[in-house]
N, C-alpha and C positions, 0 to 999 in steps of 0.2 A: 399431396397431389402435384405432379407435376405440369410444366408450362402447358405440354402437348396435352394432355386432359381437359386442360381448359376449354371451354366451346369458344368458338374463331368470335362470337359476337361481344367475348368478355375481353379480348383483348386491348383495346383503348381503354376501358377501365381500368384493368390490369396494370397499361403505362401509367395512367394517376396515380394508383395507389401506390405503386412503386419509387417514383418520383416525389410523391407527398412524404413518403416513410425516408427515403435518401435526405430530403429537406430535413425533417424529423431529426434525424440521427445525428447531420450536422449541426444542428442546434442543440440537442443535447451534450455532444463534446466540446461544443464553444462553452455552456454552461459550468461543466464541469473543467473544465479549464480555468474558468475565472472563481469557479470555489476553490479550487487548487492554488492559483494565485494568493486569494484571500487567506487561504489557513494558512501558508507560507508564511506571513506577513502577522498573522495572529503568533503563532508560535514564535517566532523568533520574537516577537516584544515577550511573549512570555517567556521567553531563555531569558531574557535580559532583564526579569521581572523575579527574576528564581537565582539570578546572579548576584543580584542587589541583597535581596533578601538574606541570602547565601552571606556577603560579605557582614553586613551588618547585626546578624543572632551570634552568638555563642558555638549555632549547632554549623561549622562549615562544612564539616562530611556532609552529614543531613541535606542540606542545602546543595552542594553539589552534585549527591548523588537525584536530588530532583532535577535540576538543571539537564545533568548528562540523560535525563530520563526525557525532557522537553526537548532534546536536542536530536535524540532517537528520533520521536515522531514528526521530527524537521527533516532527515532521512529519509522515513519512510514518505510522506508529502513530495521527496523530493525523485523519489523511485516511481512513484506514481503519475509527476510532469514527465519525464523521460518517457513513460512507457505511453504514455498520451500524445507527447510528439511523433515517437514512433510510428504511431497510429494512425494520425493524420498525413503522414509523409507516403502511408500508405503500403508500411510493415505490418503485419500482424502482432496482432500480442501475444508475449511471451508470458506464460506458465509460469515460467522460473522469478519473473518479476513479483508476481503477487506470492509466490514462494519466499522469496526476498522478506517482502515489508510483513511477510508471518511471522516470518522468521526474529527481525528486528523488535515487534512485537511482543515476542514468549523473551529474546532476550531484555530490552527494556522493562517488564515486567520482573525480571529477575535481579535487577539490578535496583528497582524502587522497593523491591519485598522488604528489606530491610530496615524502612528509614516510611514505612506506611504506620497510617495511625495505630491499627490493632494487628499485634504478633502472629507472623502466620505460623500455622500448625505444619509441624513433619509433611504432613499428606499433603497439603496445600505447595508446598515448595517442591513436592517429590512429580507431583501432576506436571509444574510449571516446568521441570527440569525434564521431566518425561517428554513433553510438549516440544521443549528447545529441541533436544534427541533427535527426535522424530523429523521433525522438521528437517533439521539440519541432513539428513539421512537423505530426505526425499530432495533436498538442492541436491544434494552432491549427484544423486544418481541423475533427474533431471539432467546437469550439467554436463557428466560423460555421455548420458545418453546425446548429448546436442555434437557433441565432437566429433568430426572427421573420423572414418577409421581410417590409419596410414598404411595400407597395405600395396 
């Protein structure tokens, strides 16, 4: 329904709710900002909690390849502050961002399949590898698609 359907008598209400949902929505990205904050600050002691670990077992691939896997999703946490300044600066969000921390996702995921407790099966690695593919497919075109043409 648009503004002009409205009847002229809803209009002041229309300003509140509108204004109430603007309040809303700023408060919801302040929220999400300060959990964004927070896991930043959770993961990184957990990097550094997977590095210790790492140094002191027997297994240091093992341990590193966790570590580089908690260091991924500090990455992606950290693609997700960016696209949320963006936002607030009052850019739109980009597609290609949460394309991005998918992306980082299916690889991180690829990268702990190895060093996880129970062996994964053919099919299981072929899906994750299927996934990365894919993924990786739909950035690049996203990406040309976003490019100037130079003509």
């Amino acid at each position: 329904m648009s503004q002009e359907q409205l009847p002229e008598e809803f209009e002041p209400l229309n300003r509140i709710a509108i204004k109430a949902m603007l309040w809303l929505n700023g408060l919801a990205h302040i929220i999400i900002g300060m959990a964004l904050a927070i896991s930043v600050i959770m993961f990184t002691w957990l990097f550094f909690i997977d590095v210790k670990e790492a140094a002191s077992t027997n297994t240091l691939v093992h341990g590193f390849l966790r570590a580089l896997g908690t260091l991924m999703l500090l990455w992606s946490i950290s693609a997700l502050i960016s696209a949320e300044i963006r936002y607030l600066r009052g850019h739109k969000l980009l597609v290609e961002t949460f394309v991005e921390v998918v992306l980082v996702m299916f690889l991180r995921k690829l990268i702990v399949l190895p060093v996880q407790d129970a062996t994964p099966t053919y099919q299981e690695i072929g899906i994750w590898l299927a996934g990365a593919f894919t993924m990786s497919l739909v950035y690049i075109l996203i990406r040309l698609a976003d490019k100037p043409s130079s003509k």
